[in-house]
C-alpha positions in Angstrom: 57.7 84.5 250.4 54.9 81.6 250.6 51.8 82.1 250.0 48.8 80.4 249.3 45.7 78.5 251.7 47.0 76.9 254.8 44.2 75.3 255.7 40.2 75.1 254.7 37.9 74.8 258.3 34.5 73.3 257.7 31.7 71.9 260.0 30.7 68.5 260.1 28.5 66.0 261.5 29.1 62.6 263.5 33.1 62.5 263.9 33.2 59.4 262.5 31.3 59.8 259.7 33.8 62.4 259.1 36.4 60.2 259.5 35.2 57.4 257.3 34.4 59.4 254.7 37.9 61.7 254.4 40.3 58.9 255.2 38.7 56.1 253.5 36.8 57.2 250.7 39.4 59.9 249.5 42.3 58.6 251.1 43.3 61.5 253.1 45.8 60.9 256.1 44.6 61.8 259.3 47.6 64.5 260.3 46.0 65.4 263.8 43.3 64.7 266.1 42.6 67.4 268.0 39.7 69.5 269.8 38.2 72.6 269.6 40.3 74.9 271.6 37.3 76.8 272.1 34.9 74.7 272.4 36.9 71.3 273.7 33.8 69.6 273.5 34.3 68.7 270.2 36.5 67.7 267.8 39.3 69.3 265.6 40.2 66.9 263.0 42.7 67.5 260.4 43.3 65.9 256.9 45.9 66.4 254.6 49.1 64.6 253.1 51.8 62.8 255.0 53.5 65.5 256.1 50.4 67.8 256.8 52.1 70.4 254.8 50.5 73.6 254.7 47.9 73.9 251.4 47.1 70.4 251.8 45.2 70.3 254.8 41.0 70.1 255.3 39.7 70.5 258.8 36.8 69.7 260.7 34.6 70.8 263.7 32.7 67.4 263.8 29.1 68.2 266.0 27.1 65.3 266.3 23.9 67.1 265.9 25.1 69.9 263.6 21.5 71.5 261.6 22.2 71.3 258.2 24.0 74.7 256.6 23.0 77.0 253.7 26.0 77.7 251.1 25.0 81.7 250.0 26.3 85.1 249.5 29.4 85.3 252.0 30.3 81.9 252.2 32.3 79.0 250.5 30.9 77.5 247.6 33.3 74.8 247.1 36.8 73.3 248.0 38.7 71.6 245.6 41.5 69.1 245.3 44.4 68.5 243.2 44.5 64.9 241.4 46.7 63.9 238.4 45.1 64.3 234.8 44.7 60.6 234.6 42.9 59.8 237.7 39.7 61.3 236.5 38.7 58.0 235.5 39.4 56.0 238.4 37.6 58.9 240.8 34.8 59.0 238.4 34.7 54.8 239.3 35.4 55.1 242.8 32.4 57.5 243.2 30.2 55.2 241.7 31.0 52.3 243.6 30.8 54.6 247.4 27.6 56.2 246.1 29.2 59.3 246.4 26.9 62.0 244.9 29.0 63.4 241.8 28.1 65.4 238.6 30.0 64.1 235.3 33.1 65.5 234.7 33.0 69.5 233.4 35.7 72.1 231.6 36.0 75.1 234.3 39.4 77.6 233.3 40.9 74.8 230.9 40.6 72.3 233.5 38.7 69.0 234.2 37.0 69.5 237.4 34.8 66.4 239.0 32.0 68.0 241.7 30.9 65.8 244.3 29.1 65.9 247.9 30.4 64.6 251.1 28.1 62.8 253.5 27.2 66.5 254.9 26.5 68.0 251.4 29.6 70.1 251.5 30.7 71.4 247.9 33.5 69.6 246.9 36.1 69.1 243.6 38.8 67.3 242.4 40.8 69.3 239.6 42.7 67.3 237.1 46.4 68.6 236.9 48.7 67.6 234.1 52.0 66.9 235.5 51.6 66.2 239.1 51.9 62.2 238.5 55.6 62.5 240.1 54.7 64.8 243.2 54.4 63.0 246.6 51.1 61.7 248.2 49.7 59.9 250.9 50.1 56.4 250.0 49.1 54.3 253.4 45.6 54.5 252.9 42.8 52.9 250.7 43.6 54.9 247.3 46.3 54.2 244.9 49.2 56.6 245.6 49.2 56.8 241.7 46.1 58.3 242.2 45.5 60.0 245.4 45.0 63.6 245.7 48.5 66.2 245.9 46.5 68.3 248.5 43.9 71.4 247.7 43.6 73.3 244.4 42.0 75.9 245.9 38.4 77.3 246.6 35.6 79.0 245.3 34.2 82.0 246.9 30.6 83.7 247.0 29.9 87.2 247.6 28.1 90.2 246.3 30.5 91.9 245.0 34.5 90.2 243.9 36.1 93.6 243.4 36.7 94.1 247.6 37.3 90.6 248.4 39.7 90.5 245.2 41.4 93.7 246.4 42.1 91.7 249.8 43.6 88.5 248.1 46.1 90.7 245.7 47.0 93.6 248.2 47.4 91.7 251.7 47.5 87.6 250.6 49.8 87.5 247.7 47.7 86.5 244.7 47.3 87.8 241.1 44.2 88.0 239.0 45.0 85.3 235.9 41.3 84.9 234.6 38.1 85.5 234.2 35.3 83.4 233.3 31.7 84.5 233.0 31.0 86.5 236.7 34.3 84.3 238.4 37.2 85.7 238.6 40.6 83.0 239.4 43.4 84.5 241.9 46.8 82.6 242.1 49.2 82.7 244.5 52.8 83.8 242.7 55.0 80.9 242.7 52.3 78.2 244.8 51.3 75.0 243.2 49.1 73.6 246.2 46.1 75.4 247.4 47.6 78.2 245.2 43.5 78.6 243.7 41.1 81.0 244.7 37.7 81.7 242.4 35.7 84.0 243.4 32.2 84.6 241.7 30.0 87.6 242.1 26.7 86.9 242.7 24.5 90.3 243.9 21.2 89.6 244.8 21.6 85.5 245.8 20.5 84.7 249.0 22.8 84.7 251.9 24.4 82.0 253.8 23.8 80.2 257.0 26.5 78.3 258.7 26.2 74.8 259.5 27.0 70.9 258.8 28.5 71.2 255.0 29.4 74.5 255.2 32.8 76.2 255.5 33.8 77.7 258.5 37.3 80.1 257.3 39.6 79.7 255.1 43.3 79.9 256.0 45.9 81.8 254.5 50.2 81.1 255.0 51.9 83.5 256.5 56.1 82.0 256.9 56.8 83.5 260.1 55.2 86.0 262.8 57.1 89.1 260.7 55.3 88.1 257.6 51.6 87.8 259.4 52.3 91.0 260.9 53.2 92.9 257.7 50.2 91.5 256.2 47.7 92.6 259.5 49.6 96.1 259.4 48.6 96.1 255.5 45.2 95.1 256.1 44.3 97.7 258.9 46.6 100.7 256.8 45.0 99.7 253.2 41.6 98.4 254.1 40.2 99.7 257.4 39.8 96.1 259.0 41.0 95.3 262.3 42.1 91.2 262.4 42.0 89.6 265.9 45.1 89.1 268.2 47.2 86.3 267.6 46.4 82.8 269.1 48.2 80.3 269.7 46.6 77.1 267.7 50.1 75.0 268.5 50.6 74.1 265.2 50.6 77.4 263.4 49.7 80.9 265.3 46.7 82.4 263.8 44.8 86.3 263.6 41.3 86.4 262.3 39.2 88.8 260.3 35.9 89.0 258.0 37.1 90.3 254.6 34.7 92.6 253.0 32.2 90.1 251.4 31.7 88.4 254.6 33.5 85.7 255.0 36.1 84.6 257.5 39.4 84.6 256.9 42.7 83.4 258.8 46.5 84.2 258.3 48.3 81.1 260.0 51.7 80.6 259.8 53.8 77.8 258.8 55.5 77.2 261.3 56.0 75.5 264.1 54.0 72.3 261.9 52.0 69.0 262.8 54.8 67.0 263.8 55.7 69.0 267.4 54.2 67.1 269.6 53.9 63.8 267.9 56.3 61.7 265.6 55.7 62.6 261.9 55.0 58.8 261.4 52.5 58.7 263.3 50.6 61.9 263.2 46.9 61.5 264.3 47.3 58.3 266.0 46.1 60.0 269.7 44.2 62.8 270.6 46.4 65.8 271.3 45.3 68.1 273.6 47.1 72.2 274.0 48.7 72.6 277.8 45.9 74.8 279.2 43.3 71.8 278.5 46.0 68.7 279.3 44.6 69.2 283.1 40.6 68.4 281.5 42.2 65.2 279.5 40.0 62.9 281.1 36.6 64.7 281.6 37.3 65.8 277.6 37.7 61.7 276.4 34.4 60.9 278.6 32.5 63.2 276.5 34.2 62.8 273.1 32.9 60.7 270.7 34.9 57.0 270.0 36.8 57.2 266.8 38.5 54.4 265.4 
């Protein structure tokens, strides 16, 4: 069984701000454009490698007027990328030259991990990995493919308390305590290399968070097929007491929702069907793509969309 993150969701500002800043200064591929389902609105912008494989991908609800959020107890503190061990250097460079806000490079769990900001002031890493060099990456856009990120690490969570929220990730999500490190505890996923990294630090007492531009809105995690979700929502409900949503139908992956016990959002998504069903793999994110109960809206939803390159 696969598990691991399938996704990160966070909330943004101007879309192509967003854009510029993923695609350009990190070198992300766009995998799909997208809007809101429920809220069409708006964007829905996805990021990841050139497949859009699941553990690589960063999303976005771009609002052009999003208030500014709070990271606190119950939310993400940070989302962090995978890079080879000797790109450090060159990230450390490129930062410099963007005026990307960074901190110098710091030892967290053995590994070299450069923090930085994105235009919104969302937490974000990049994790040296020793021996990724040779694993595939994005390698049309403005980074070296030598260098480009091989999709998430992982995240880092806050809450109150990490025994419940650990108890969630080991019994339901298929991940193992491997460290500790002062009040964070590391969960990996058995057998998951990509987005196989979840930290979660207990913080009782720190004020709480508030949702908004920089902030993460759920985290994802893989499910293979609709049997495997539904073991894991039958495990949840049986072992823990919490109810997830019903599943929905995001076309690229079918998703159930719930709030795990230190507050934050959660999502089981599953792998399948992918990015590439309703547009060729080579050109994922090249139009905006629209699910078949808003195809009927398709032009009153581009008048009020934002232009994007």
């Amino acid at each position: 069984m696969q598990n691991g993150i399938h996704h990160v969701t966070a909330i943004a500002g101007p879309a192509h701000r967003n854009l510029n800043f993923y695609t350009r200064a990190l070198g992300l591929r766009l995998v799909k454009k997208t809007v809101n389902f429920d809220d069409p609105s708006t964007y829905h912008l996805y990021y990841g490698d050139e497949a859009g494989q699941p553990g690589t991908i960063l999303t976005f609800f771009p609002w052009e007027h999003a208030a500014p959020g709070r990271v606190g107890i119950g939310e993400t503190q940070e989302t962090m990328f995978r890079i080879p061990e000797s790109a450090v250097g060159f990230w450390t460079h490129r930062f410099l030259e963007k005026g990307v806000p960074h901190e110098a490079p710091e030892k967290r769990f053995g590994e070299t991990v450069l923090t930085f900001k994105d235009p919104d002031g969302m937490r974000l890493a990049l994790v040296a990995v020793p021996g990724i060099e040779g694993e595939s990456a994005w390698n049309g856009g403005d980074v070296p493919v030598e260098h480009a990120i091989r999709g998430l690490h992982g995240v880092s969570l806050l809450v109150a308390d990490a025994a419940p929220t650990g108890a969630i990730l080991t019994n339901v999500l298929g991940f193992k305590e491997i460290a500790r490190d002062g009040s964070v505890v590391r969960f990996k996923a058995d057998g998951t290399a990509v987005g196989g990294i979840v930290d979660v630090r207990g913080a009782g007492g720190f004020l709480a968070g508030r949702s908004g531009a920089g902030t993460v809105h759920h985290i994802a995690f893989r499910a293979k097929d609709d049997a495997a979700q539904a073991a894991m929502v039958a495990k949840l409900a049986r072992d823990h007491g919490i109810t997830a949503t019903e599943q929905k139908n995001r076309d690229y992956f079918r998703a159930v929702y719930f709030r795990e016990p230190g507050g934050l959002l959660f999502e089981i998504a599953t792998d399948d069907p992918g990015f590439a069903i309703d547009e060729p793999a080579t050109s994922l994110g090249a139009s905006l793509k629209l699910p078949r109960f808003l195809e009927p809206r398709r032009k009153d939803i581009e008048a009020i969309l934002p232009a994007l390159p």
